[in-house]
C-alpha positions, 0 to 999 in steps of 0.5 A: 078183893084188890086182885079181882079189882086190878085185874078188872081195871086191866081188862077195861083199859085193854078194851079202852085201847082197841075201841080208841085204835078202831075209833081212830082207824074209823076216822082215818079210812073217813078222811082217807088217810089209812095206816096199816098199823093203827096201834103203831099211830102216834096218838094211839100211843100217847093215848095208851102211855097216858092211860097207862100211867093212870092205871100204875097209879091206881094199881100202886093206891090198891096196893 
């Protein structure tokens, strides 16, 4: 049971971070400001490594 819910959390953060990265290239192509790697931006990886460490925490209370 724990294995099927990590692994659902996993699947939903994973998603999480390509909305977040098409939300942010949406809004840098609206101000004009396009990058060619938007998961290389600096807020796309403050946004994974914060929700990174939300998702070892939960997995480690799963545990």
């Amino acid at each position: 049971m724990n294995i099927v819910l990590i692994l659902s959390i996993a699947v939903i953060w994973l998603f999480s971070i390509f909305t977040f990265a098409k939300w942010r290239y949406r809004s840098k192509a609206h101000n004009g400001g396009i990058s060619f790697s938007i998961l290389r931006d600096g807020v796309t990886n403050s946004f994974v490594a914060g929700t990174a460490v939300i998702l070892l925490v939960l997995v480690f209370y799963l545990i």
